[in-house]
N, C-alpha and C positions, 0 to 999 in steps of 0.2 A: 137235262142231265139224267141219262138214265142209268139205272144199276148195272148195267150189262155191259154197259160204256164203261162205268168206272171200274169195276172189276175186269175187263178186257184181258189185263196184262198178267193174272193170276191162272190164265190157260198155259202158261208155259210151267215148266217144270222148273227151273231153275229162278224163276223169280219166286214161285209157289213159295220153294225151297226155304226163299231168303227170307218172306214176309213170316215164317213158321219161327225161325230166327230170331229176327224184333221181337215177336209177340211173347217168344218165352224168354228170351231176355229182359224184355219190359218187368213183364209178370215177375221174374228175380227181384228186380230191380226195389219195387213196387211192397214185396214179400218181405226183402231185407230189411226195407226203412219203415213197412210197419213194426215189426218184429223188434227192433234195437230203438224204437218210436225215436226217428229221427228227422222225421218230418218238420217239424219244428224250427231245430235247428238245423235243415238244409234251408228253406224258407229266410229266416230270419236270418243266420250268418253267411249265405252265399246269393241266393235267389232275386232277395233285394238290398241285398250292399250295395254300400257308394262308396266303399272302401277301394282305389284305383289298385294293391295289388291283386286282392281277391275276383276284380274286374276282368287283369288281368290274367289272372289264373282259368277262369273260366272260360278266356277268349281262346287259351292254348288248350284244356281240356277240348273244346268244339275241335279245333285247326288237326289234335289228333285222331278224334273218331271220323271226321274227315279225312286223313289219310288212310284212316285203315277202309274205308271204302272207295277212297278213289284210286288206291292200290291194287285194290281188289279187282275195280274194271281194269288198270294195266294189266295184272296176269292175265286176265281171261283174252285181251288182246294179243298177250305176247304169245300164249298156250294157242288160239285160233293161227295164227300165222307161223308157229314152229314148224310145218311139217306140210307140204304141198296139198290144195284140196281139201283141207278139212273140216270136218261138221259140225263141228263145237258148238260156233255162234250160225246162226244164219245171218243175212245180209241186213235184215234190221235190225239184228239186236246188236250187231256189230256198230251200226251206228249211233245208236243210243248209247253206246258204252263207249264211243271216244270221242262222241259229244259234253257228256256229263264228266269224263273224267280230265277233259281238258279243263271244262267249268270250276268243277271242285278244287284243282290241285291248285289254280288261280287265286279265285275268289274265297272260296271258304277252307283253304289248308293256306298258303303263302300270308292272303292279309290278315285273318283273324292272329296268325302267330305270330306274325307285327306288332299288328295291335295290341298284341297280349306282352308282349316284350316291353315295348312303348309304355303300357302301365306299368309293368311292373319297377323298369329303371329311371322313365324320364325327372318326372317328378324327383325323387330322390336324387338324381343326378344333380336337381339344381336348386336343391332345398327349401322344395316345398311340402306341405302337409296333404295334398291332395290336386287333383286337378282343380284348372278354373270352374269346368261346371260339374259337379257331381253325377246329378243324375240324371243328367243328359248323356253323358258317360254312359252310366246303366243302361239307359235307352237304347244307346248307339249299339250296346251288346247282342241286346234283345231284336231288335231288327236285324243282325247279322243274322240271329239263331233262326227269325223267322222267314230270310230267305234259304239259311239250311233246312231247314224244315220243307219249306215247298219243293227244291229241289228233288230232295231223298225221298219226298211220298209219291213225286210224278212217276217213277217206276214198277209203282204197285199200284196205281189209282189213276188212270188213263193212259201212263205211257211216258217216258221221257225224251225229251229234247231231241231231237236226231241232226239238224243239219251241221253238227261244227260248232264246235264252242264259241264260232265266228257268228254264229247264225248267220250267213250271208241270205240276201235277197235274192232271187225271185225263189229258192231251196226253201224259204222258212216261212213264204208267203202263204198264205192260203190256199189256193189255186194247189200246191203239190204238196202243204201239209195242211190237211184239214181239221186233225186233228188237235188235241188239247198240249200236248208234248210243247211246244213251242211257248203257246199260251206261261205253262210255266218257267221256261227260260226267261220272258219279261220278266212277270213279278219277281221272281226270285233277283234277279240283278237289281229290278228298282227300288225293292221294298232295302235289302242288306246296303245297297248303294245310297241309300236316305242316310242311314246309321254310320257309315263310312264318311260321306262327308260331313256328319257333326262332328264324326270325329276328328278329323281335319280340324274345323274350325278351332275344335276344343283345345287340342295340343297349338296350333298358332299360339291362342289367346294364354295360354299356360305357360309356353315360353318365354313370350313379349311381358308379360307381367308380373309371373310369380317367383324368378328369380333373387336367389338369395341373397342380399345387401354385398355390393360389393362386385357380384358377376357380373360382366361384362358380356357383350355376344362372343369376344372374342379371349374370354376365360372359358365358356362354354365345352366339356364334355363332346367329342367327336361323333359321341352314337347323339347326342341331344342337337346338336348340328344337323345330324342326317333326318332327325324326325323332323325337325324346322322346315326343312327344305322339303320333306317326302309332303308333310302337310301341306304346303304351300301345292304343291301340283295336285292333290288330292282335291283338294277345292277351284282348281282351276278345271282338274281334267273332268269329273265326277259330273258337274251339271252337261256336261256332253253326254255321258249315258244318258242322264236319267229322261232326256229331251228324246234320246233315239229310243231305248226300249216304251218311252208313249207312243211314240210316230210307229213303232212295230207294233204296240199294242192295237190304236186306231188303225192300221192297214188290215188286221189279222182279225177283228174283233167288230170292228163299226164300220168295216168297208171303204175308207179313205185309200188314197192309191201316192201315199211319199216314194213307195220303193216299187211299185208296181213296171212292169214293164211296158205298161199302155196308158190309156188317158194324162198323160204329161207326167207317171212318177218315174223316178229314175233310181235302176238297183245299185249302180256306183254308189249312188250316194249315201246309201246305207254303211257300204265296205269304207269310204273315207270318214264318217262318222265316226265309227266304229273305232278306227284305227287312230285320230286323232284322242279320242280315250284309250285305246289299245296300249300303245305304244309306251305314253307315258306311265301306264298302269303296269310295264315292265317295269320302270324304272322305282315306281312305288313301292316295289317289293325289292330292290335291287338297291336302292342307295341304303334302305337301313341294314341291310347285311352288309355294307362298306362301315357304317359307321361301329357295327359290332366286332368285324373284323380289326380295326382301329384298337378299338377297349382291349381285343382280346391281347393282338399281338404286342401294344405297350406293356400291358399288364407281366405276358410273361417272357418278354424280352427283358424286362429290370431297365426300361429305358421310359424316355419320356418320344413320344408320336415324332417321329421325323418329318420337318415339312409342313406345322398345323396350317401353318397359314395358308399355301398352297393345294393342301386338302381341301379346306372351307371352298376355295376359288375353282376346284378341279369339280367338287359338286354344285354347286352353283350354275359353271357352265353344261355337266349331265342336264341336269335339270331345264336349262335353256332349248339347247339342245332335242332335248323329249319331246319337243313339240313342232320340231321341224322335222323328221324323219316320215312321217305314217306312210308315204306313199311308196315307200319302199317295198310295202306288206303287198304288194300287184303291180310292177314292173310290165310285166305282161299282159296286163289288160288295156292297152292300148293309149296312154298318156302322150307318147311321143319322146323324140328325143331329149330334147332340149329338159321339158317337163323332168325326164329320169335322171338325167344329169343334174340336175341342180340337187336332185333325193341321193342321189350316190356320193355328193359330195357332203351332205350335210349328213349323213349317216360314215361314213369313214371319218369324219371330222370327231366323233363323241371317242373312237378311239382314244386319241389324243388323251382330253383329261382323264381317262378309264387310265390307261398308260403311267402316266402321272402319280396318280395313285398306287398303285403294283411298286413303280421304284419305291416311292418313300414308305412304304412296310417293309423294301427289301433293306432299306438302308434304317428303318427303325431297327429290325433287328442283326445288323451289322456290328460286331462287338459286344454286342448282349449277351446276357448269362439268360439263354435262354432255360425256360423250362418245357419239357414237352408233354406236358397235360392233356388229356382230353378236348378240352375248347379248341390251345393251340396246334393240337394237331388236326382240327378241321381245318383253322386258318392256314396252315401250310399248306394240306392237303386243296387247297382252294387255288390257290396262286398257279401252279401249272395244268391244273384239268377245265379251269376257267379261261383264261389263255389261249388253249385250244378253244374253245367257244368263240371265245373272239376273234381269233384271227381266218374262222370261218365265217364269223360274221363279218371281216371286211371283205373276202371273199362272195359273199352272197348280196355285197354293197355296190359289188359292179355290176349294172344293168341288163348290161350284154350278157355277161357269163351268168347269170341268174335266171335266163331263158331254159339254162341247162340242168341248175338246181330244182329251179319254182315244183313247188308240188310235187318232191321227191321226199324219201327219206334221208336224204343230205340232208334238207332245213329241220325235219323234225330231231334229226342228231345236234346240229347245231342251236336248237332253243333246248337241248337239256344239257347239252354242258354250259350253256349260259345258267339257265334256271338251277339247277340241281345244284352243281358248286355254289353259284352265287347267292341264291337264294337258301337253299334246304341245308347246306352245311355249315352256315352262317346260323341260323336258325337253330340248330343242334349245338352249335357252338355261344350262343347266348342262353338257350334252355341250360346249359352245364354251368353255364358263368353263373348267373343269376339264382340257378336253382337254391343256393343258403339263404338269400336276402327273405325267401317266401317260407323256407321249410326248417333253417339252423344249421344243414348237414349236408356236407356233397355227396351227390351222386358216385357210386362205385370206380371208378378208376379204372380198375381190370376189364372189368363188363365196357365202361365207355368206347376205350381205345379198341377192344376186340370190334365191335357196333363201329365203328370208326373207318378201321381194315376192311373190314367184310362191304362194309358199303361203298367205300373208297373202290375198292377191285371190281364188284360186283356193277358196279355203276361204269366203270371200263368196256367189260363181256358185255355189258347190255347196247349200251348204244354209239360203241366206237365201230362195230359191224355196220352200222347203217350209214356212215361216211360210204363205206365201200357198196352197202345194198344201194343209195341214192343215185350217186356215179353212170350207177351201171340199169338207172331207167324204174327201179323200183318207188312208184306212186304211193303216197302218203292215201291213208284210208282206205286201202285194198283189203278187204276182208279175206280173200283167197289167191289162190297164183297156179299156175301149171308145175310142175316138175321140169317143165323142158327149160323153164326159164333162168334155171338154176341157182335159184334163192336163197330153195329149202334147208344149206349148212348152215349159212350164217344169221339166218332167223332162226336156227334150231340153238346157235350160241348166244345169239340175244337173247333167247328164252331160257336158258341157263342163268345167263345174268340179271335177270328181273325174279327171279327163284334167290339169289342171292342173297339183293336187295330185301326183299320179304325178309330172308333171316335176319338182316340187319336190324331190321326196324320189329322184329317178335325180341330181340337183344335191347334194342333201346327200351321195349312196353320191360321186358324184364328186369332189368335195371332199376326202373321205377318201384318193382315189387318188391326186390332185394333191398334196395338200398332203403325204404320206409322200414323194413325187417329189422338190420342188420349194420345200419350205419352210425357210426357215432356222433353223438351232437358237440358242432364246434362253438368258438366263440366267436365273434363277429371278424371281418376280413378275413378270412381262411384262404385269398389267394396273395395276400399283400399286396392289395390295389390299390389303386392310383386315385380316384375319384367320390364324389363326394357318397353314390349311395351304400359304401363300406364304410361310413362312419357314424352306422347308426348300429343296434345291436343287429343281431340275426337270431330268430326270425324278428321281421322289422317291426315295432309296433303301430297299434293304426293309426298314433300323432308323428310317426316316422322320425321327429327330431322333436327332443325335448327341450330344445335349445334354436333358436334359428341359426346357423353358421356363417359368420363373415367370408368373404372369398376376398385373398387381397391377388392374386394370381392362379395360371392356369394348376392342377394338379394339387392343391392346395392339401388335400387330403395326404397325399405323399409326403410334402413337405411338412406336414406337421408333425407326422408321425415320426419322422426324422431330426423334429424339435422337440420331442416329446409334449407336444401342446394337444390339450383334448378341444375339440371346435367346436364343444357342447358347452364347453365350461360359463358359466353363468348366471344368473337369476332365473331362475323358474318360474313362470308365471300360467294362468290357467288357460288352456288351449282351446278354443271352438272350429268344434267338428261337425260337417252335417247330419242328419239323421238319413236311415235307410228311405228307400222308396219304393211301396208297394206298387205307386201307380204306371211304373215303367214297367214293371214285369206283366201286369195286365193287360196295357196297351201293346205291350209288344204280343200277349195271345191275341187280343182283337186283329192286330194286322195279320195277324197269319192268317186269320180263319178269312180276313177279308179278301186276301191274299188267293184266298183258295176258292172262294166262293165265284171271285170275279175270272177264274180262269176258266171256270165250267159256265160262267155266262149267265150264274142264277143270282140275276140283280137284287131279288126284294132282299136275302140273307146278305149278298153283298152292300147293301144299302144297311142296312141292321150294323152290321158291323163298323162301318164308316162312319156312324153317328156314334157309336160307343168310341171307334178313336178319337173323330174330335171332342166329345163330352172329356176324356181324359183331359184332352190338351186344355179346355175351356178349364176344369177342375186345378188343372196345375198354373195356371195365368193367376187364380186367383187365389191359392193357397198360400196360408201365411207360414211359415214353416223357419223359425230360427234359432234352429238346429239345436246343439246341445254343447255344454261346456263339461271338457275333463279337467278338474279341478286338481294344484299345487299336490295336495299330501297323496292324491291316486295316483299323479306324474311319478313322483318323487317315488313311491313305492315301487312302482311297476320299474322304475329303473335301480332302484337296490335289489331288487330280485333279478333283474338281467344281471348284473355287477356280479352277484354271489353265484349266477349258475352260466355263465359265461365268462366273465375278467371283462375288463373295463376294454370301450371299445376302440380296436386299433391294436388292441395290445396282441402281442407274440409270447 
């Protein structure tokens, strides 16, 4: 590893630029919290909580500094291709940048603000005090952050990732990347994909067990449904990464040949790997924005969910489904007929319960006194831009006619109107829902719905042009193009419309700013919801219910408030809580740095480090740690003080 190696990528001027960025950013950062000596309490009340909203809070903090760099590589992509022939990027750094930004928008913007969703509602949804494992939880945070981490330094500290967010085989092998760039696209998926599937684990186990007396699975909360189910594929599809980025690490690192194109390795088998985690890993980020869409559009439709039962069974078979489909991702690489027909059928088939779905929200809100909020108007705004997505992806499901799309800008327009409505406006419509439960006070209204428009249109201009650029032979991952080819208009209106988008999302950061300024604090239920995590105050306290709640039916919370019955009412009794955990936040530095060590190949550090992770794990095996009890008259107070600066909770 040498210095000249690692510093490489600091000859350009535009990385130069960005590392000059960080560092005086940092240095704020750094300034601030010595200055207001808040060190302490970042540490103590965020750094190592095992507190599941604050978990959550932090997983969506990551998911947005995340966007606002994987945003960053779109413009620069969409600004490279606006205008015939142009210099902007050259041909590598173009790769690197819709390598990493396919990466990021995936993995560390889509699941972390899951994840951070997931904490912040599930638990509450079904009345419990915390997850089943605390700080495993934590952990599972910590390893996300240390595969963001590895990611975001490979562009200033050897180089990043170039071949496709796919990383397909014999492109990412050694032999044409010799490079370190690669080396980090493993870690970064294996180390964050450890922390992803405890997360899995953890929300299963959490479900299955911590349910509040009385819930049934099929009382259960529609968004806590879809975590059920997302979980359940999360640990099925996850050890298929983590088995392929070893098999890419040992091809790229130790010389083994899985994916090699000689001595008996084969590079298909890389891309079916891949794809059988691929695929389902859409659907990971995809059912839990069905199940937010559900919360929302009940909520303000003034209806109870059209169809639950049918929902449950419509994801259920998604879910089944996910895992029959991959081979549809290479039609064209030579399967045969027969082979592609069987993937064309079983991919138009998931239609169907998607389908399913769409009615019974059209029919939840049939007759409704709807209201049209900010959340609800993502979920509307979802229903027909998503649709289009889909009925290109049945479209793109037939074999044949997919010889004509494959490795066009057709398919890259058809996975963002999948991804974007269903995923990112989903997402913004839970961050809006949710935002009182964490903070006491919704978010601006004005600002929302403007951030709403602008993205909504803006997301139109940008990649409704590339149904027609794909059509007409324009290849995905083109860094440049001729004039004669006549491109140049409608990549110059995509690149209008990803300018948009940007504004949208500097209106969402500012919203944020305005409404911590300027917003009034409510008292708890401020949308008159249906479920159970509006029947604790807002912002929620870290025993979340100071009562456990019986659930005798679904919506229970609705219904009671309509009996005037509070579902807290009861004996008091003292509550144990776990304690914080320093040793996750540490282990999670040691995996980074391990992380990073073993990508440059310098074993003794990488070895150093590997032993302070396990010494953590051997440390927490044997830690006796039981926790800590919030006793009767702190219960009791802390809720006469909600009561006097909020009204009692549920009340209008």
């Amino acid at each position: 590893m040498s210095f000249d190696a690692i510093v490489a990528p600091l000859s350009e001027p535009m990385v130069f630029g960005t590392f000059i960025g960080i560092v005086v950013a940092s240095l704020a950062v750094v300034i601030g919290l010595t200055y207001f000596k808040k060190w302490g309490w970042l540490y103590s009340e965020w750094l190592t909580t095992v507190d599941h909203k604050r978990i959550g809070v932090m997983y969506i903090f990551v998911a947005i500094i995340m966007l606002f760099r994987g945003g960053v590589d779109a413009l620069l992509m969409r600004a490279q291709t606006a205008i015939p022939e142009n210099g902007l990027l050259n041909s590598a750094h173009y790769n690197e940048i819709f390598t990493t930004h396919g990466l990021l928008m995936i993995l560390f913007v889509a699941m972390p603000f899951v994840i951070g969703l997931m904490n912040v509602a599930v638990p509450l949804q079904i009345g419990a005090r915390d997850v089943a494992f605390p700080r495993l939880n934590l952990l599972s945070f910590w390893l996300t952050v240390a595969g963001a981490i590895l990611i975001n330094v490979s562009f200033i500290f050897g180089g990043s990732p170039n071949a496709g967010w796919t990383g397909y085989f014999p492109l990412s092998g050694p032999e044409y990347n010799p490079g370190v760039g690669n080396n980090y696209y493993a870690w970064s998926i294996q180390i964050s994909g450890f922390g992803t599937l405890m997360t899995g684990i953890n929300f299963i186990t959490t479900i299955m067990k911590m349910r509040a007396p009385g819930m049934t699975l099929m009382k259960m909360p529609m968004f806590t449904w879809s975590i059920l189910i997302t979980s359940l594929i999360i640990t099925c599809a996850f050890p298929v990464i983590t088995v392929t980025m070893a098999m890419m690490t040992l091809d790229r690192q130790f010389g083994t040949k899985f994916f090699a194109m000689s001595d008996g390795g084969m590079d298909m088998l890389y891309a079916n790997l891949f794809w059988v985690w691929g695929h389902p890993e859409v659907y990971i980020v995809i059912l839990p924005a069905f199940g937010i869409f559900s919360e929302v559009i009940a909520t303000f439709s003034r209806k109870n969910l059209f169809g639950y039962g049918s929902m449950v069974a419509a994801m259920v078979v998604i879910s089944t489904l996910a895992f029959l489909v991959w081979a549809h991702h290479f039609y064209t690489m030579g399967h045969g007929v027969l082979t592609n027909g069987v993937f064309s059928i079983t991919t138009m088939l998931i239609a169907v319960p998607t389908g399913v779905k769409i009615f019974n929200w059209l029919l939840t809100m049939r007759h409704g006194k709807i209201s049209f909020t900010t959340p609800m108007l993502y979920a509307l705004g979802f229903i027909p831009i998503f649709t289009i997505g889909g009925v290109t992806g049945v479209m793109l499901a037939m074999a044949s006619a997919d010889y004509q799309y494959h490795n066009t800008l057709f398919l890259v327009a058809h996975f963002h109107y999948v991804l974007i409505p269903g995923t990112v406006f989903a997402l913004f419509a839970g961050y809006h829902y949710w935002w009182p439960l964490i903070w006491g006070f919704r978010l601006n209204e004005k600002l929302g719905k403007a951030a709403f428009w602008v993205m909504a249109i803006s997301f139109n201009v940008a990649f409704f042009p590339m149904f027609i650029l794909g059509l007409d032979g324009y290849a995905r991952r083109m860094y440049t193009y001729s004039a004669a080819t006549g491109y140049g208009p409608l990549s110059m209106v995509s690149f209008i419309g990803a300018l948009g988008l940007a504004v949208s999302f500097i209106l969402v950061a500012y919203n944020i700013y305005y409404s911590f300024r300027y917003a009034k604090r409510e008292g708890s239920d401020p949308w008159d919801a249906r479920s159970l995590e509006w029947c604790v105050h807002t912002p929620a306290p870290n025993y979340n219910f100071a009562v456990i709640p019986t659930v005798t039916r679904l919506d229970e919370f609705w219904f009671a408030k309509k009996e005037g019955r509070d579902l807290q009412a009861g004996k008091i009794e003292d509550i144990h809580m776990p304690n914080n955990s320093q040793s996750a936040f540490w282990q999670g530095i040691a995996m980074t740095a391990w992380g990073f060590f073993f990508v440059w190949a310098e074993w003794i550090p990488a070895a150093i480090f590997l032993v302070i992770t396990l010494a953590f794990m051997l440390y927490r095996s044997f830690q006796k740690d039981d926790g800590y009890h919030i006793h009767v008259a702190e219960i009791e107070e802390t809720e006469r003080r909600y009561d006097e600066n909020g009204g009692l909770r549920g009340a209008k």
